[in-house]
N, C-alpha and C positions, 0 to 999 in steps of 0.2 A: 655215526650219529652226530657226532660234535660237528665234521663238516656240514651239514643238514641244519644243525642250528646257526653256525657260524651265516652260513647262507640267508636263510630267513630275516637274522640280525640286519643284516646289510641294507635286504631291501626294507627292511622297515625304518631301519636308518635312513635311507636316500629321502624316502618318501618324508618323514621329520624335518627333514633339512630343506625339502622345497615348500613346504607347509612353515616353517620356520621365516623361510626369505617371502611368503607370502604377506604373511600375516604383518612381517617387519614394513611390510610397505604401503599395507592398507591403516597402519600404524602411523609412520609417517607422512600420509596423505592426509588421514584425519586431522592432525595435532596443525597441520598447515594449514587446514578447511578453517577448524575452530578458529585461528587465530585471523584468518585474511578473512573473512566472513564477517567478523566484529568490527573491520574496519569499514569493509566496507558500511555494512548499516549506519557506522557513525557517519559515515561520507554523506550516506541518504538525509541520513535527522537531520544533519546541520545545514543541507543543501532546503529542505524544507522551512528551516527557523528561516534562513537567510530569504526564501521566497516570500513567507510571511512580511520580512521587512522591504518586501520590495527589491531585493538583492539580485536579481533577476539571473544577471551576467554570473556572479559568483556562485549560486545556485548552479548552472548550467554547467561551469565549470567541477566543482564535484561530483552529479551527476555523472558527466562525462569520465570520470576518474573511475567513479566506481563501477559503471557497465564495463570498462577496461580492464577491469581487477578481477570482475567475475568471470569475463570471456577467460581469461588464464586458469581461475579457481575449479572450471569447468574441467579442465584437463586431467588435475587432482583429482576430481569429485569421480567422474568417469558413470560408470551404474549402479556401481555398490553402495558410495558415497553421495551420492546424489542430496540425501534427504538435508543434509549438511549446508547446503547453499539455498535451501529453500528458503528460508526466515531472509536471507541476503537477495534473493531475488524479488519476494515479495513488498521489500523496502524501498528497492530500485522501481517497481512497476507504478505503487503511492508516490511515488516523487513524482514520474515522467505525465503524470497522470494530471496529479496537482499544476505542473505547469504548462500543461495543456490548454487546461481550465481557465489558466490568471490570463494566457495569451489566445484567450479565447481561439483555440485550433484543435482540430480534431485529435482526439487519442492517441498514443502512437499501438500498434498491435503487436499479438503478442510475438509475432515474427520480427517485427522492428526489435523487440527489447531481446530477444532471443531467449526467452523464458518458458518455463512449462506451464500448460492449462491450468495447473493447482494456484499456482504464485501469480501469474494476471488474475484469476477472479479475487482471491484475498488481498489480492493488494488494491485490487479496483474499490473494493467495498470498504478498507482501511482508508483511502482517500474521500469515503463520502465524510470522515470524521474535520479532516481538513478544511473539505467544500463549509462545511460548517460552519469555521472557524472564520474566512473571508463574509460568510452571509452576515457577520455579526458586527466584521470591520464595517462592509458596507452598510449596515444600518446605523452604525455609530458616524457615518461620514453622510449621512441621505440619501446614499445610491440608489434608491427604488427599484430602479431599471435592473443593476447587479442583482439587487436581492432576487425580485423572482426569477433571473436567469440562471443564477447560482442555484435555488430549490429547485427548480425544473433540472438541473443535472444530477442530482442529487438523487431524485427521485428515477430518470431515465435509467441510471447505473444500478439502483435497488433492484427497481422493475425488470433492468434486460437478465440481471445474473438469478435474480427467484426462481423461476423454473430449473435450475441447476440443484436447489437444497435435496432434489430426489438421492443427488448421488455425495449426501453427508459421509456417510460411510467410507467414500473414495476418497473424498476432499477434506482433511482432517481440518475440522474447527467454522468449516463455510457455514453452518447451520448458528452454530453462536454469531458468525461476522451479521449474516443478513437480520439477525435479532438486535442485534446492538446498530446497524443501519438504520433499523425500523426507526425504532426509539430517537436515534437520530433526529430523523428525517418528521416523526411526529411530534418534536420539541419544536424545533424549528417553523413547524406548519404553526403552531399556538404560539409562536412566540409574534410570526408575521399579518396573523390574523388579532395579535392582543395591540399588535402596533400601526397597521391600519384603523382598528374602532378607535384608539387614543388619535390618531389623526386628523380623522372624520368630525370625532367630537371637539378638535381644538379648531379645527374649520368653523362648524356651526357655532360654536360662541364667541367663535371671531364676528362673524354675518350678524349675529345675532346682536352684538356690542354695537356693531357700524350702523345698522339701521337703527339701533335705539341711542345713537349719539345724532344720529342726523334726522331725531323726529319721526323716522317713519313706524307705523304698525304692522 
């Protein structure tokens, strides 16, 4: 009997001990995720402020750093840990995205950025927040031309990724991103249609001033 138990022991011990070295290492793959995952994002923010200023070059440089850091982060992450680098790739995807946009060029995809389908649509929809923000430079500077190019993309990225909210379920939070898109994207319409009528009418009383300084009716 004691050998029988003694036996039993053992292999439930073995099996503790590989469950042990498992766990220790999905352990220490998280606490590396958590921490290189935060850099990266800050790499994304501040590559975006610097875009905002025109930073272009410097921008591209962090970008560049952070895709760098996640292609490694990936190896940690592997399939268990995946969920971990999502928030970090979705930050990466609103960057590349953003400076598509300012250098007027086409998007990069989601194979370019080596991302998963989840992280390119939220991060795509995360950059109409951005596109925003340029449509507002540019009215503040007269860009006409920017503005409605900037809305027409704005509005292309809502539109191409809406037919996807079927699968909210899959894609955690896509259903809130394309509602706050919306909203967006319906500020923006009122803001460029309050600033065309204030236009029009700073026109006609201009016209209006000139023929009745020069006599005519």
């Amino acid at each position: 009997m004691a050998s029988s138990s003694q036996s039993s022991s053992s292999g439930i011990q073995a099996s503790l001990e590989e469950i042990d070295k498992n766990l220790k290492d999905v352990q220490d793959r998280r606490e590396k995720l958590i921490k290189g995952t935060r850099d990266v994002v800050m790499l994304c923010s501040k590559s975006i402020v610097a875009m905002h200023h025109n930073q272009l070059e410097d921008a591209k440089s962090k970008m560049d750093q952070a895709k760098a850091m996640l292609e490694d982060f990936r190896e940690h992450a592997q399939h268990d840990l995946y969920r971990y680098i999502a928030v970090a790739e979705q930050e990466l995807v609103e960057a590349y995205a953003l400076k598509s946009v300012m250098e007027d060029k086409p998007m990069p995809s989601m194979r370019e950025l080596d991302v998963t389908g989840e992280s390119y649509l939220t991060g795509l929809l995360d950059c109409v927040g951005e596109i925003k923000r340029l449509v507002y430079d540019s009215m503040r500077t007269g860009k006409g031309k920017d503005v409605e190019k900037l809305f027409a993309t704005m509005e292309e990225i809502y539109n191409a990724i809406y037919p996807f909210a079927v699968y909210d379920n899959i894609v955690s939070g896509l259903r809130k991103k394309l509602d706050v898109a919306r909203m967006l994207i319906e500020d923006i319409r009122a803001t460029v249609t309050e600033e065309s009528r204030r236009k029009a009418l700073i026109e006609a009383i201009g016209s209006f001033e000139k023929k009745a300084s020069n006599g005519e009716k």
